[in-house]
C-alpha positions as CSV (number, residue, x, y, z in Angstrom):
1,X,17.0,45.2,-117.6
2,X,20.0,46.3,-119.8
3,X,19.7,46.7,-123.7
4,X,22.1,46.7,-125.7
5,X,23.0,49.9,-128.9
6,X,21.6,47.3,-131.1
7,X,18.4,47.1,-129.6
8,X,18.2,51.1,-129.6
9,X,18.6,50.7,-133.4
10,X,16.6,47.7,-134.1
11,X,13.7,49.6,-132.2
12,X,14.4,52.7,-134.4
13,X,13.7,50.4,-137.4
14,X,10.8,48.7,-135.7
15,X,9.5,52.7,-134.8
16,X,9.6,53.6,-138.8
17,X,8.0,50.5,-140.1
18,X,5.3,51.0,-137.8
19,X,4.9,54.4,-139.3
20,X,5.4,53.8,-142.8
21,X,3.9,50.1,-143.5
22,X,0.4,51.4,-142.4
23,X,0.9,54.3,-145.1
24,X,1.5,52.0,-147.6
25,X,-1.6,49.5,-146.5
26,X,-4.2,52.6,-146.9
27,X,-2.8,53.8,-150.2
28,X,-3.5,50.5,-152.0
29,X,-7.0,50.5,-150.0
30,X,-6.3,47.8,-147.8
31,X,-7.0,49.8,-145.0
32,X,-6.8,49.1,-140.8
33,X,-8.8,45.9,-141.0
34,X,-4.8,44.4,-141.3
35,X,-3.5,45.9,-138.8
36,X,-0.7,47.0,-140.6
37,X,1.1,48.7,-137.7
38,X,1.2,45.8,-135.4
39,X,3.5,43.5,-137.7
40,X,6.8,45.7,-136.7
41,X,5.2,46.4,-132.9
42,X,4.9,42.2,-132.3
43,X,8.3,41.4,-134.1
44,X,10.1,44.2,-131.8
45,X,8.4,42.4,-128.7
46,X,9.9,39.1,-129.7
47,X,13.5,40.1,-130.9
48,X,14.4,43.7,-129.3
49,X,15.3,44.3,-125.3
50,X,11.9,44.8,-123.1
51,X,12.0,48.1,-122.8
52,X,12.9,49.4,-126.3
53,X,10.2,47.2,-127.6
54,X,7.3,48.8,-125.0
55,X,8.8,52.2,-126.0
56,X,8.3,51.2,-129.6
57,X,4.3,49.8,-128.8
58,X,3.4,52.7,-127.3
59,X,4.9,55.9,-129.6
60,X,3.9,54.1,-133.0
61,X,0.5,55.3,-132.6
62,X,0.9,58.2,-130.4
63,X,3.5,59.1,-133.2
64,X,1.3,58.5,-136.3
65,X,-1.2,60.3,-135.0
66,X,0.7,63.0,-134.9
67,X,1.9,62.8,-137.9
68,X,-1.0,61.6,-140.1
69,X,-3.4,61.8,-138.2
70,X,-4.6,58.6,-138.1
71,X,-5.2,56.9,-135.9
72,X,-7.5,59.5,-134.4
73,X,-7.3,61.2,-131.1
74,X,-11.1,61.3,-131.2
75,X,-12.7,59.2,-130.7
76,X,-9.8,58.4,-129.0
77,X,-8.5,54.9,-131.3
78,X,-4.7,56.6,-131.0
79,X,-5.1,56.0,-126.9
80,X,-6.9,52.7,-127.5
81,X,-3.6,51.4,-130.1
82,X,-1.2,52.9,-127.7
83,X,-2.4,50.5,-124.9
84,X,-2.4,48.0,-127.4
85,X,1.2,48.8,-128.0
86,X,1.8,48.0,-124.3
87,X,0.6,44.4,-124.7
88,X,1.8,43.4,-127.9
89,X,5.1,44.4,-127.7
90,X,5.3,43.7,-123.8
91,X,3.6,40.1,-124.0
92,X,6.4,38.4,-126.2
93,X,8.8,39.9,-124.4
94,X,7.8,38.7,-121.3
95,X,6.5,35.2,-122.2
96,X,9.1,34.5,-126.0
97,X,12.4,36.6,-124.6
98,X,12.0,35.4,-120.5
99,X,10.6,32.6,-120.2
100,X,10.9,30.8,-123.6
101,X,8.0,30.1,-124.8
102,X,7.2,29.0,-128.0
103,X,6.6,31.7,-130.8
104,X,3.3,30.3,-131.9
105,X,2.1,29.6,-128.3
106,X,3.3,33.5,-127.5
107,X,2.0,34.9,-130.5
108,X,-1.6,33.5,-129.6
109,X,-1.3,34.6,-125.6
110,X,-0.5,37.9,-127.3
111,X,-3.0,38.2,-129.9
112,X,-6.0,37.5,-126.6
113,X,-4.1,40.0,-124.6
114,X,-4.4,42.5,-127.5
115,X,-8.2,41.9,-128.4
116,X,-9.4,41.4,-124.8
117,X,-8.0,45.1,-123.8
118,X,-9.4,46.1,-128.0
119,X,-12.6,45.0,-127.0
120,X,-12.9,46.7,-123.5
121,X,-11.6,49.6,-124.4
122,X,-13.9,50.1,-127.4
123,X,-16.7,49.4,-124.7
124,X,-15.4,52.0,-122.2
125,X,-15.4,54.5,-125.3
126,X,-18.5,53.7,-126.7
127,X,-20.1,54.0,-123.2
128,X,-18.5,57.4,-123.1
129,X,-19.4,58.6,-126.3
130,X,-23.2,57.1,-125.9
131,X,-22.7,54.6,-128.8
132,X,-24.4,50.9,-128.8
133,X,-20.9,49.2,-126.9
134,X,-21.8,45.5,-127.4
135,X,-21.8,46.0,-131.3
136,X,-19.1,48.3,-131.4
137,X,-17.0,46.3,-129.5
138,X,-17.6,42.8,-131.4
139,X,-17.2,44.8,-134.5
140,X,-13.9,46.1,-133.6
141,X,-13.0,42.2,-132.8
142,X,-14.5,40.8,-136.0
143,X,-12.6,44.0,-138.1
144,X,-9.3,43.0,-137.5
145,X,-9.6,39.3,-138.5
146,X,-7.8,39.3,-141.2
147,X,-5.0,40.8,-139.4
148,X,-5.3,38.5,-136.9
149,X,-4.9,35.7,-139.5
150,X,-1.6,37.7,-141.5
151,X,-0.4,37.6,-138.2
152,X,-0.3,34.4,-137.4
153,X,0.8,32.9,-140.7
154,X,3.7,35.7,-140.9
155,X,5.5,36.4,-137.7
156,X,6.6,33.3,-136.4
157,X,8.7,32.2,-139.3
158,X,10.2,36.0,-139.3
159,X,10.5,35.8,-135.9
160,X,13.0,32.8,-136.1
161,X,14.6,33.6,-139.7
162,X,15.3,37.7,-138.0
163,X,16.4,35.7,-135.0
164,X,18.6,33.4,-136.8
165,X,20.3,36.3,-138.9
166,X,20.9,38.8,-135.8
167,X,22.9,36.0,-133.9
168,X,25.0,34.8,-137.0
169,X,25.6,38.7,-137.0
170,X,26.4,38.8,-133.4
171,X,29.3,35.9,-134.0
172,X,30.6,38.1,-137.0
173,X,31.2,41.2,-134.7
């Protein structure tokens, strides 16, 4: 699939909010429960070619940690996001950008996606790391609720208003 320089910027964008939004969340203490960096992660899914967007999902957190530190290589949340990255960028892109689907309807397909591979990862870990998996894992679920929620009520109407603007901006050029 082709992509287009504007996608290669967009993504750039998308890469820097990803970094810098969850900064800003756990200076005012509000913390991961939010999931701060998967606003810019979903939104690049549902606006930015297929392949940008995955490369976007999946150096966010590999590039955070890096950087900040958080999230942590161990135990291993940093690997955990990064797959997380995979499906929440590569979910709207499939099912929004292919095959049309409605934002709200993506959104939620994507939003499963994302907690089923959460949860199961957090149970492969916690099985590694001897920890109680069944509470750690529904834990990790409840956490990011009101995420989850923010989510919902905020990307879709983005979605379509950032949609909107980049095509009226695509006649102009």
């Amino acid at each position: 699939m082709s992509y287009h320089g504007r996608d290669v910027v967009l993504g750039g964008l998308f890469l820097a909010l990803a970094l810098v939004i969850p900064i800003l969340f756990h200076t005012v203490g509000l913390g991961s429960a939010f999931l701060p960096m998967f606003f810019p992660i979903i939104t690049a899914g549902f606006l930015i070619a297929p392949a940008v967007a995955l490369a976007v999902g999946i150096t966010s957190p590999l590039l955070s940690a890096l950087m900040t530190g958080m999230p942590p290589f161990f135990p291993p949340i940093a690997f955990i996001m990064m797959a997380e990255g995979l499906i929440l960028a590569g979910i709207p892109s499939l099912l929004y950008q292919k095959y049309r689907l409605n934002s709200y309807l993506t959104l939620i397909l994507t939003l499963t996606g994302d907690r089923i591979v959460l949860f199961l990862a957090v149970i492969g870990v916690s099985k590694w790391l001897d920890l109680p998996e069944n509470i750690l894992g529904w834990a990790s679920l409840i956490r990011g609720l009101p995420g989850i929620i923010l989510i919902m009520l905020i990307i879709p109407p983005l979605v379509e208003k950032l949609k909107t603007r980049m095509a009226f901006i695509s006649l102009m050029e």
